[in-house]
N, C-alpha and C positions, 0 to 999 in steps of 0.2 A: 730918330734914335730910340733905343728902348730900353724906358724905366724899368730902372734896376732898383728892388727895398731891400735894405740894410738893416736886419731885424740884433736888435744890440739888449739882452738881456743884463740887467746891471743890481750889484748890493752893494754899497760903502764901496766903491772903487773911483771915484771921486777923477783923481788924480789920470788915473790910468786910461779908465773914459774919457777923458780931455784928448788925451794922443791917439785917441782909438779914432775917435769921430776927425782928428784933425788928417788921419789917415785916409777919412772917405773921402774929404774935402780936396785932397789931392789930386784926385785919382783925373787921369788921362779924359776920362770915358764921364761928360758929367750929367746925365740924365740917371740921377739919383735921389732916393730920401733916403735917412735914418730914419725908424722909429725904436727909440729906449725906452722899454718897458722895467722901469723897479719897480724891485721886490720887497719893496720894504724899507730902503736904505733909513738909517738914522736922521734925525731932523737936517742934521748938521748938515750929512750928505749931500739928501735932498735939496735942500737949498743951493750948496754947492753947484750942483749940476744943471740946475734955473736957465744958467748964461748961456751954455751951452744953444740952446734953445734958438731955432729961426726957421725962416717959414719953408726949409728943404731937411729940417732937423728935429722931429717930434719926441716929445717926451712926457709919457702917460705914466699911470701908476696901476700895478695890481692889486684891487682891493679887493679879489676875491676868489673863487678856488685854492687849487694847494698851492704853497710855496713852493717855488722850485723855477729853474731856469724852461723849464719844459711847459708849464703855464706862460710863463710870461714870452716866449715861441711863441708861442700858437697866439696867444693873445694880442703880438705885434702883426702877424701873418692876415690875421681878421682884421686890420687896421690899413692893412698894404694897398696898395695903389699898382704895384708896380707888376707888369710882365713875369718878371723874373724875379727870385728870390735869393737870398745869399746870407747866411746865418754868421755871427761875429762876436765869438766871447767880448766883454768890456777890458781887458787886459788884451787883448790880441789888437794888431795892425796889419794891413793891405797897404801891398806895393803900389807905387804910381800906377802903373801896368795893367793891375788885376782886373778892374770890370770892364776894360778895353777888349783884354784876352780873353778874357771870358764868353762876353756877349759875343764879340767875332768870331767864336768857334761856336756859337749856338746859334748864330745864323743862319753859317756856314750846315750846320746838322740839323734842319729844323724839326724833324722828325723823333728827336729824343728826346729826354721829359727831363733827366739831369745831364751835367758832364762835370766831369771831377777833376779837379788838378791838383798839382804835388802843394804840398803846404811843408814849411821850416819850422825847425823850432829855433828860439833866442834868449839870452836872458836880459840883456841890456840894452842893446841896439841889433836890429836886421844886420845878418851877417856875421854876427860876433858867435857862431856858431856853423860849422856845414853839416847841419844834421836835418834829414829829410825826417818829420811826426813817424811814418812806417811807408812802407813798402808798395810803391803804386802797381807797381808792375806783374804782369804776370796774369795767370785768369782764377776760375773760382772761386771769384768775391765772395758768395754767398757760404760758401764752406769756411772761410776766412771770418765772418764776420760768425758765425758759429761757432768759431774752435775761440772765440775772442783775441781775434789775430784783425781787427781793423784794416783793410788795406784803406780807409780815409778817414778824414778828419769830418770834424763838422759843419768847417768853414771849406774844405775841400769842393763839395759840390757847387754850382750854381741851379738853381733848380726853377720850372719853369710851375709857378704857381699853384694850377690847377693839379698838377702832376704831384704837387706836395700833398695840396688834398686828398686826392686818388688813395695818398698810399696812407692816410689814416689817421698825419700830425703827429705830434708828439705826445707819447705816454705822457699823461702830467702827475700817474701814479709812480713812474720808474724816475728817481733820483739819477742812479748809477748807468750809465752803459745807455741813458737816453736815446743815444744818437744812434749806436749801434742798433736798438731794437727796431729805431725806423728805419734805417736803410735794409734793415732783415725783413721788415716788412714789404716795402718798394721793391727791394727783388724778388722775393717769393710771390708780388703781386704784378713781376714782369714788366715792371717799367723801364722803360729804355735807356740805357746807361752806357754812355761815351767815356773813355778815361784819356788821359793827357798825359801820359809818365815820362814824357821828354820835354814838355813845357816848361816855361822855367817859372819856378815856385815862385806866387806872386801874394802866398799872406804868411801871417808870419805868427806861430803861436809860442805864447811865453812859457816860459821855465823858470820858476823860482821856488826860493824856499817859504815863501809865503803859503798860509797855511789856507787850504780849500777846503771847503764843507765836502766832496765827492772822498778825501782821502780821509775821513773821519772813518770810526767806528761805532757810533751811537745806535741806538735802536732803531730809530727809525732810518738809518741807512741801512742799516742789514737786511729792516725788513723788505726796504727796495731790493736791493742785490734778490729775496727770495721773489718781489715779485715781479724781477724782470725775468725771471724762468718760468713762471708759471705763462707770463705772458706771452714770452716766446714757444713754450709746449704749444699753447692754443692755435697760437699763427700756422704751427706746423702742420696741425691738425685739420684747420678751416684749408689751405691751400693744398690739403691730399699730397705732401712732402713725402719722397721716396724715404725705405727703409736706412736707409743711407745716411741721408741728413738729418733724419729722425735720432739716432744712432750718437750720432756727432755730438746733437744737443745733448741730449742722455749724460754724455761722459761729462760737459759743465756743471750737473747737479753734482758728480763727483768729485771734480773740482774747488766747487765752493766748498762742499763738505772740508777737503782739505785748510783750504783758505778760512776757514772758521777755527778746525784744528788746534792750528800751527801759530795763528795771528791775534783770536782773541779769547782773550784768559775766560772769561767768563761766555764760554760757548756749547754748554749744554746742551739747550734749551732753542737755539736757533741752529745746531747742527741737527737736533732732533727735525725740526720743522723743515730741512731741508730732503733729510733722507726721507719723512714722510710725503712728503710732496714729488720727489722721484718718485716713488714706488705709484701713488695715486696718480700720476699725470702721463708715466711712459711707461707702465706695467709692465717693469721688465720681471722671466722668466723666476723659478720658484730658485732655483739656484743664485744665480744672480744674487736677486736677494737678499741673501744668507749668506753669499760671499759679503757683498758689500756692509752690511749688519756687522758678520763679525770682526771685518775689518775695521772699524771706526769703533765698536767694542774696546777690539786689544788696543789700538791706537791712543784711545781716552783712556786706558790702564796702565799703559805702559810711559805715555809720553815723558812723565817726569819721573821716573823711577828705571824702566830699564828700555835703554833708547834703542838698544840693537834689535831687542825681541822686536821693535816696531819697526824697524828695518828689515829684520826677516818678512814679517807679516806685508809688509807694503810688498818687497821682491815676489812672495808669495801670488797676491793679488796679480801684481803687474804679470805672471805667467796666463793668469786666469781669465783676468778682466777683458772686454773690449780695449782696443788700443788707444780708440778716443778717450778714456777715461784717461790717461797719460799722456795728454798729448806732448812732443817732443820736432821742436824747429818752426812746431807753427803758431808759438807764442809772441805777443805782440811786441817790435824791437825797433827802435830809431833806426837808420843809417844813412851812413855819408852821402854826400851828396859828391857825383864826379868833379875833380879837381879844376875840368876846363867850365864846366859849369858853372862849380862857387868863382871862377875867378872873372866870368863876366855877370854872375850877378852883384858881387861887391863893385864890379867897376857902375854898374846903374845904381846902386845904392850911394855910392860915395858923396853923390852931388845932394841929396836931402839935405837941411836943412838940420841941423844937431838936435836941436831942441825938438823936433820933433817925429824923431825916431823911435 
């Protein structure tokens, strides 16, 4: 059989961890470890999560680099044992099924460095939703994960070790969109990528209103969101990316710009740094420019005073601009899952055991 590491990044999630690792414990397929790397969690926590603890279930601490789930990745990954990899927020759960289906389609492929499967989201128990995270199907992943249209999740891939290596680990500077800069990297560095979009979704990622450091707006998140572009300009740069995808990225500086705008009151000073770091990183043309300059101008003069002039001005832009800058259908969106599908994966869910779904 072939070890499979279950890299489980965890802070004060105490409770949820519990069901998370009692979900590996499950599973079909048992030539596995956990390793949980906290980030810190509270004494309390910590302690809390002690039990958990046995000799196929590791649990280390990060005492050094940055905070963030993207250290504490990479710092389970250098601890791994195992062939294969498989990433697992501490709030998320795996089907009985999942590293069964998994490994037997990487057998089955042995030639490929990841393979991806559909992943659900939930809020209370597996199934208590038919909603696929987004959209597996289809091709142009790498344009997709550019327009920030994710066709997978985190926990989607299984990934075969070295080949995580390969593609560079995780930013442990990039807070936001972590996951996505790595997989933009992996395929811009052409590693071989299998998808599964008829498989049946076998982890299960949570949805609540429980409040997440990634949907904050604090400084030091922003300043992530600027330097997952900056990081990604560079990728595009080092891999000689057609004008194309180059292009693509471009219109995200415009985007955030927006996203700064519209979302945080106090956005001067990091819409500044963002338009500056467009113009420095993808040298677009002298027009350009000046279009986008003066767009974000009237936008900050007008926005709470007179809403339509910035309405003109955006329809204005929108004539002018590249279309990436607007992108339109290829923004990131759940959807259903087919009807005969959720109704045999609820019939293999049904039989779990309540308490630990």
């Amino acid at each position: 059989m072939a070890l499979v590491s279950v890299i489980i990044p965890h802070f004060n999630r105490a409770d949820l961890l519990a069901q998370t690792i009692d979900s590996v414990r499950r599973q079909s397929h048992q030539d596995w470890e956990v390793i949980v790397v906290d980030d810190g969690s509270d004494a309390q926590q910590w302690l809390a999560i002690q039990p958990l603890a046995d000799e196929r279930t590791h649990i280390i601490r990060r005492t050094d680099g940055t905070k963030g789930p993207s250290r504490c990745r990479n710092l389970g990954v250098a601890g791994a044992r195992g062939h294969y990899i498989l990433f697992l927020d501490s709030d998320d759960l795996l089907a009985p099924w999942c590293l069964a289906q998994r490994v037997q389609r990487a057998e089955a492929f042995p030639d490929q460095d990841l393979w991806v499967f559909p992943v659900m989201l939930f809020e209370q128990t597996p199934g208590d939703l038919s909603v696929c995270w987004n959209r597996l199907e289809g091709e142009h992943d790498l344009e997709r994960f550019l327009r920030s249209d994710p066709p997978w999740h985190t926990s989607s891939p299984l990934w075969r070790r070295d080949a995580f290596n390969r593609a560079g680990s995780f930013n442990e500077a990039v807070m936001y969109g972590d996951d996505a800069d790595l997989h933009i990297r992996a395929l811009m560095g052409r590693l071989r990528c299998i998808k599964y979009p008829s498989a049946l979704p076998d982890a299960f990622v949570r949805r609540s209103a429980a409040a997440r450091i990634t949907n904050s707006l604090n400084p030091a998140l922003l300043q992530s969101r600027l330097t997952r572009l900056r990081e990604g300009s560079k990728a595009l740069m080092v891999t000689g990316a057609t004008d194309e995808l180059r292009q693509i990225w471009e219109g995200q500086y415009f985007v955030e710009g927006e996203f700064l705008l519209f979302n945080v009151e106090l956005h001067r000073v990091s819409l500044t740094k963002v338009i500056d770091s467009w113009q420095a990183e993808c040298g677009p043309p002298f027009i350009r420019r000046l279009i986008v300059r003066g767009y974000f101008w009237v936008a900050q003069t007008c926005r709470n005073r007179a809403y339509l002039v910035l309405r003109l001005a955006r329809r204005l832009s929108m004539l002018i601009l590249p279309k990436d800058y607007f992108p339109r259908g290829g923004s990131f969106h759940s959807h259903e899952i087919d009807p005969g599908d959720f109704t045999d994966l609820r019939h293999r869910l049904r039989d779990l055991p309540q308490g630990t779904q």
